[in-house]
C-alpha positions as CSV (number, residue, x, y, z in Angstrom):
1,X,-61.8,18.4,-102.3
2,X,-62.2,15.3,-100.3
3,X,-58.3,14.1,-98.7
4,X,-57.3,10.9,-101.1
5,X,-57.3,7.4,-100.1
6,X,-53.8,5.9,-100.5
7,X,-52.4,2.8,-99.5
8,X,-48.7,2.9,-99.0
9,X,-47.0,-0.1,-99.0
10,X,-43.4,0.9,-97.7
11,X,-39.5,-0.9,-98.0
12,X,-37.6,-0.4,-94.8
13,X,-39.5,2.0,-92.6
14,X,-39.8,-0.5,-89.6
15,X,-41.0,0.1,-86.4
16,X,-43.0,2.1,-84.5
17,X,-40.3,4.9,-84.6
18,X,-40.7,5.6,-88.6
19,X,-44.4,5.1,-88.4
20,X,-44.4,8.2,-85.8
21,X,-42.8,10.5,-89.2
22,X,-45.4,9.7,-90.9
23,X,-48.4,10.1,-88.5
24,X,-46.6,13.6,-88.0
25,X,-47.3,14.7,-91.4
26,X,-51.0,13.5,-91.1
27,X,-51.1,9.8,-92.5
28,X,-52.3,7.0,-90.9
29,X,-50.0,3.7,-90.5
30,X,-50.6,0.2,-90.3
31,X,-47.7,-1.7,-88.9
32,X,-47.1,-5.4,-90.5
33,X,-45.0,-7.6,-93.0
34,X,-45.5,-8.6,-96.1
35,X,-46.3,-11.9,-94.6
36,X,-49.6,-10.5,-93.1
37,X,-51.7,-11.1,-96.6
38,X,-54.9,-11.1,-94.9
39,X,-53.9,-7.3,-93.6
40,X,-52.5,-6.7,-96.9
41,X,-55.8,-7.4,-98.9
42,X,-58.2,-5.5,-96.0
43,X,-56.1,-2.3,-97.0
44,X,-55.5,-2.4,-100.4
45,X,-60.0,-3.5,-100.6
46,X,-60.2,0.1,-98.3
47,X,-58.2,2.1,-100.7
48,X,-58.6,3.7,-103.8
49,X,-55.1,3.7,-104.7
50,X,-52.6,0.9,-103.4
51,X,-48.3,2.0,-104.0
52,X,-46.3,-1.1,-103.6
53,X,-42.9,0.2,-102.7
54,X,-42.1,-3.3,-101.0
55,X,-40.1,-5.9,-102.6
56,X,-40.1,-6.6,-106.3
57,X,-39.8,-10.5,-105.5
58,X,-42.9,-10.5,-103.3
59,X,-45.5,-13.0,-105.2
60,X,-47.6,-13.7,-102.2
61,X,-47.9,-10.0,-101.0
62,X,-48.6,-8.7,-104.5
63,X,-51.4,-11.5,-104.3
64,X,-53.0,-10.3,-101.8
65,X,-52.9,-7.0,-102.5
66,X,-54.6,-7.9,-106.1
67,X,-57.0,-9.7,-104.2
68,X,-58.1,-6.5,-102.5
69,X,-58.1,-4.7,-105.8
70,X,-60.4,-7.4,-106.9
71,X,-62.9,-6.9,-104.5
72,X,-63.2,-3.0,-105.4
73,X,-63.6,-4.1,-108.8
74,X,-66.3,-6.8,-108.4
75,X,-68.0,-3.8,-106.3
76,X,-67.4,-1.4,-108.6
77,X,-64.9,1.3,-106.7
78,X,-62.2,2.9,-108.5
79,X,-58.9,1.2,-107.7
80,X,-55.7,2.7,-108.5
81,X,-52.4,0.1,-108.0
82,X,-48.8,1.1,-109.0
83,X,-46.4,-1.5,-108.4
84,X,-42.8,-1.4,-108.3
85,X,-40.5,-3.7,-110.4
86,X,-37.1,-2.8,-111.7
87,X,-34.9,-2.3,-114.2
88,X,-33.0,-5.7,-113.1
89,X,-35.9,-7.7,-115.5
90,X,-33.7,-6.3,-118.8
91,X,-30.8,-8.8,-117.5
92,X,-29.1,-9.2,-120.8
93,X,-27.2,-12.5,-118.7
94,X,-23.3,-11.0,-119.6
95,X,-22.5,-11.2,-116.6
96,X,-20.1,-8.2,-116.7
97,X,-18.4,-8.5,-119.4
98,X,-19.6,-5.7,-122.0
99,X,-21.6,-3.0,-122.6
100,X,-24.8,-3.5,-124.7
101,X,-26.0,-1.3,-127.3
102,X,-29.4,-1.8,-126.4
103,X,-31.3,1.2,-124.1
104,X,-34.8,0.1,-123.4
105,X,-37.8,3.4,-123.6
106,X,-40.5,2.7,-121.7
107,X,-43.2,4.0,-124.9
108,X,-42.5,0.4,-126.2
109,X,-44.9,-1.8,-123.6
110,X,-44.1,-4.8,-126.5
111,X,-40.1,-4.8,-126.0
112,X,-41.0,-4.8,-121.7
113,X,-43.7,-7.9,-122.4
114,X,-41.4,-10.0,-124.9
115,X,-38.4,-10.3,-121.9
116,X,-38.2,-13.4,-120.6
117,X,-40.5,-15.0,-117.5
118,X,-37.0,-16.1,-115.9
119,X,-35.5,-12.7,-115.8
120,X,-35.3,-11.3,-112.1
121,X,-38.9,-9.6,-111.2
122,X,-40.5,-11.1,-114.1
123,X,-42.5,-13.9,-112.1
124,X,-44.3,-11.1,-109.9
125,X,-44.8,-8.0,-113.1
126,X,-46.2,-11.3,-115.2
127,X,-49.1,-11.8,-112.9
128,X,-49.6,-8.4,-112.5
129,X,-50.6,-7.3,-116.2
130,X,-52.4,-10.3,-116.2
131,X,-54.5,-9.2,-113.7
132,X,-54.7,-5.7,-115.4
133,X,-56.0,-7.5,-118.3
134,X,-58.5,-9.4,-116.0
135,X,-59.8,-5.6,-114.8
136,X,-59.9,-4.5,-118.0
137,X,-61.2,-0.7,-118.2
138,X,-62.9,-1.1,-114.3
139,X,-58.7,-0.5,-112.5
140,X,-55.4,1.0,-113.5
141,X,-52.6,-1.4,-112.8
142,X,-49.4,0.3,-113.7
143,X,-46.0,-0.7,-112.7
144,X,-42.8,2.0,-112.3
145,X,-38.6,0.2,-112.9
146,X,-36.7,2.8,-111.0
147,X,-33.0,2.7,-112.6
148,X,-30.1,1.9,-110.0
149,X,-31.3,3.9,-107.0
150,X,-28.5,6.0,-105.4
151,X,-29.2,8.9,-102.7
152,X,-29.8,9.7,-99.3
153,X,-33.6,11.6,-98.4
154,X,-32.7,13.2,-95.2
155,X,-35.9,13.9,-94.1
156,X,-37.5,10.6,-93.8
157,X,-33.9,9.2,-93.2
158,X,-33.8,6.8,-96.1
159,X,-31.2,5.6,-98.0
160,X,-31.0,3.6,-101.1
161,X,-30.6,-0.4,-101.9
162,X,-27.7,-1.7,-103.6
163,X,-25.1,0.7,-103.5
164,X,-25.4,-0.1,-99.4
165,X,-24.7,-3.2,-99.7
166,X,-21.4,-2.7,-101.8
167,X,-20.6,-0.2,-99.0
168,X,-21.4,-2.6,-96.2
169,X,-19.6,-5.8,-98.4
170,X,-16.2,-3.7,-99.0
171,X,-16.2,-2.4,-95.4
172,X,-16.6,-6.0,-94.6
173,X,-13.9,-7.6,-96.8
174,X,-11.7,-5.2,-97.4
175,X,-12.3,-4.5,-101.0
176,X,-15.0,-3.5,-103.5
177,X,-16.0,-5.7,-106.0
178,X,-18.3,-6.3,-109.4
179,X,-20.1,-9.1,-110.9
180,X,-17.5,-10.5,-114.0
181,X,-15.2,-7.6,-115.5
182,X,-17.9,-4.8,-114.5
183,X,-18.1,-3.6,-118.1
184,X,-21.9,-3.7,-117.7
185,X,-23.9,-0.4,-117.2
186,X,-26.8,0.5,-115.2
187,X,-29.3,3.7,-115.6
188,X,-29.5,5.3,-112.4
189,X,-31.6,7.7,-110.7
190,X,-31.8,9.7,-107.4
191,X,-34.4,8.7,-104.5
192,X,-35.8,11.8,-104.5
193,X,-35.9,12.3,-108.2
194,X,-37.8,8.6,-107.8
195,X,-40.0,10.1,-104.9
196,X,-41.5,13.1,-107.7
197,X,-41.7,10.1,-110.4
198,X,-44.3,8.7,-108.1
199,X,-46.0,11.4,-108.3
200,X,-46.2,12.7,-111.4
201,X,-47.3,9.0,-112.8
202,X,-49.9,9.4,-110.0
203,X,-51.3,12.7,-111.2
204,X,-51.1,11.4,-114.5
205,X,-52.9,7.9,-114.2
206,X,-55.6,9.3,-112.1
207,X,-56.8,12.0,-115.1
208,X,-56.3,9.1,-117.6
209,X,-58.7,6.8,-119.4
210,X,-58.2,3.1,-118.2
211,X,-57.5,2.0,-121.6
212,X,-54.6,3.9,-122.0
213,X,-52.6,2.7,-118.5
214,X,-54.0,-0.9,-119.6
215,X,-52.3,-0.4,-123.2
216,X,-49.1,0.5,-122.0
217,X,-48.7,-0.1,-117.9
218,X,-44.6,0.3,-117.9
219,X,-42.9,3.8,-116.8
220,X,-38.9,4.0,-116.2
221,X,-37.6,6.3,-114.5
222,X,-33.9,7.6,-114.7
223,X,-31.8,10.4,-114.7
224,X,-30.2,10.6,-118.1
225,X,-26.8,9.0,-116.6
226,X,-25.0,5.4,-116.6
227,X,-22.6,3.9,-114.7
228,X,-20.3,1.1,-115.7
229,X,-20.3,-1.1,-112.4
230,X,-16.3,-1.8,-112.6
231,X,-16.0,2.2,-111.6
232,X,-18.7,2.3,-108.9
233,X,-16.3,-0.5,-107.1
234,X,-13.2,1.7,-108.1
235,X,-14.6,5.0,-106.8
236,X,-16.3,3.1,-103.8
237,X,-12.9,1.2,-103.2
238,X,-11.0,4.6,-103.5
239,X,-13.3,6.6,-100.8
240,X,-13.2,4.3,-98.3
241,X,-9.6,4.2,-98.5
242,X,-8.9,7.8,-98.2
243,X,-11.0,7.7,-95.0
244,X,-9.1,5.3,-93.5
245,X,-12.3,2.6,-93.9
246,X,-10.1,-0.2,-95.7
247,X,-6.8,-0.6,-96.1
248,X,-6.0,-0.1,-99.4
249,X,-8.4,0.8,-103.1
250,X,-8.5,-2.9,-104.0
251,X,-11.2,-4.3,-106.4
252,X,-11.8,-7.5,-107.5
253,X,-14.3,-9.8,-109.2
254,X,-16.9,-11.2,-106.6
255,X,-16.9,-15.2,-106.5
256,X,-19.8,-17.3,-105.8
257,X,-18.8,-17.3,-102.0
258,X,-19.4,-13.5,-102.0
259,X,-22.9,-13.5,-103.2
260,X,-24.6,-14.3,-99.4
261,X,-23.2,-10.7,-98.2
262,X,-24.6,-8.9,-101.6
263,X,-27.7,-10.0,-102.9
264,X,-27.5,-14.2,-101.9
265,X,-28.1,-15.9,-105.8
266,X,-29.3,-12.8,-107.7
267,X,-25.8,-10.9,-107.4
268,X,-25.4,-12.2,-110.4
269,X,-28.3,-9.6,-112.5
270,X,-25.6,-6.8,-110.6
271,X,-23.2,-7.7,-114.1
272,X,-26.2,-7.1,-116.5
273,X,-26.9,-4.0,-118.5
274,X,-30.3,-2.3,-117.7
275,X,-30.1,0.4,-119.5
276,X,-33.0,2.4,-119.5
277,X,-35.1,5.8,-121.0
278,X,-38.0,7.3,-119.3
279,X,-39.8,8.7,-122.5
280,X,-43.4,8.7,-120.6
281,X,-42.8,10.8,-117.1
282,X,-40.4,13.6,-119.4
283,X,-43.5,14.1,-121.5
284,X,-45.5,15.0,-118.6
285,X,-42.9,17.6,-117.4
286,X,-40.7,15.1,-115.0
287,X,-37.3,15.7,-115.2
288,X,-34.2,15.1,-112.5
289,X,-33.0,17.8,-110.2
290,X,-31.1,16.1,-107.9
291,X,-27.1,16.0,-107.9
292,X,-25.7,13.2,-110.0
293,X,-24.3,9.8,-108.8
């Protein structure tokens, strides 16, 4: 069987350093930004599958890369593209002050498509299914909202997003913090339990008829666990104390002055509840393995 044409477009491997790990274990890599859209289309035109691991927020980059999807379809190639969003877009706006009833399962495409276009990531997944639509039956557009990421994958020395930052703001300030009273909840899921999500959706939208990833293009993935975000900032708070980090387990409600060392004006979605189920990759024999947060 003939090697697989991927395009890989990676968050945080930067350099010519990470590029080496991957050249190691036999791919080829093509340094740039996301600013380089001419680059971006070139690739994703060259490849029969394009995985956008990049930034969620991204318009012009996802742009491009559709643009390069379009040409394989206008010359009639197979093009695979799995973006990926997140389970931010389900920002109920309670800014921290309850829990929500509400889990969202990702076999209900209609409940993902009736969330509004202002909700985080929402102005980049819009265009996308649009563009699936466009395609029609000729791609398969899919798009993966990876629960709150926590984990470490020693291999490829990669850590996760947000739960950083927190470490890196209360190292910073001397306390750990949440968005309101941190009564929301979040889903969460291990980055190497993500990492074998990819893959099984990949296995699974490569066998499958176009019409079914073009009926329902969403997959969540989680672990089956929730965290109410006033306890990550306790627990985060308390560790950092016993090892001598801060000076005492202090947590507080962030203020708008706090928001440029966290996530600048969307620290705010970091009170919501995104609460999510992943029916789909469970049915295809997915499940977690890795040690809970």
């Amino acid at each position: 069987m003939a090697p697989q044409s991927i395009f890989l477009v990676g968050a945080g491997y930067v350099g010519q350093n990470q590029a080496s790990i991957f050249e190691k274990a036999g791919a080829k890599t093509v340094l740039g930004t996301l600013s380089d859209l001419e680059l971006l289309t070139k690739q994703a035109a060259l490849h029969k599958m394009t995985i956008n691991t990049a930034s969620s927020d991204d318009l012009p980059s996802v742009e491009a890369i559709l643009s390069g999807v379009r040409q394989r379809v206008h010359a009639g190639l197979p093009s695979i593209y799995i973006y990926t969003s997140g389970s931010g877009v389900l920002d109920d706006g309670i800014i921290g002050m309850h829990k929500d009833g509400k889990a969202y399962g990702d076999d209900v495409p209609g409940d993902i498509d009736a969330l509004p276009p202002s909700s985080i990531h929402r102005h980049v997944d819009i265009p996308i299914v649009q563009a699936a639509h466009e395609f029609g039956e000729r791609a398969k557009i899919a798009i993966i909202l990876p629960a709150l990421v926590y984990g470490v994958d020693r291999v490829h020395k990669r850590n996760s997003f947000v739960l950083p930052i927190l470490v890196r703001f209360t190292l910073k300030h001397g306390f750990a913090g949440h968005v309101g009273e941190g009564r929301n909840v979040w889903s969460v899921i291990h980055v190497k339990d993500l990492g074998r999500a990819y893959m099984t959706m990949l296995a699974y939208i490569e066998k499958s008829a176009p019409a079914t990833i073009l009926e329902n293009p969403y997959f969540f993935a989680e672990n089956g666990s929730e965290v109410l975000m006033r306890e990550v900032a306790e627990k985060l708070s308390q560790v950092l104390f016993e090892a001598s980090k801060i000076k005492g387990p202090k947590v507080q409600t962030f203020t708008e002055a706090d928001y440029a060392d966290i996530l600048g004006p969307m620290t705010p979605v970091l009170g919501c509840n995104a609460r999510t189920r992943t029916i789909r990759l469970r049915e295809l024999g997915w499940e977690p393995k890795e040690k809970d947060v």
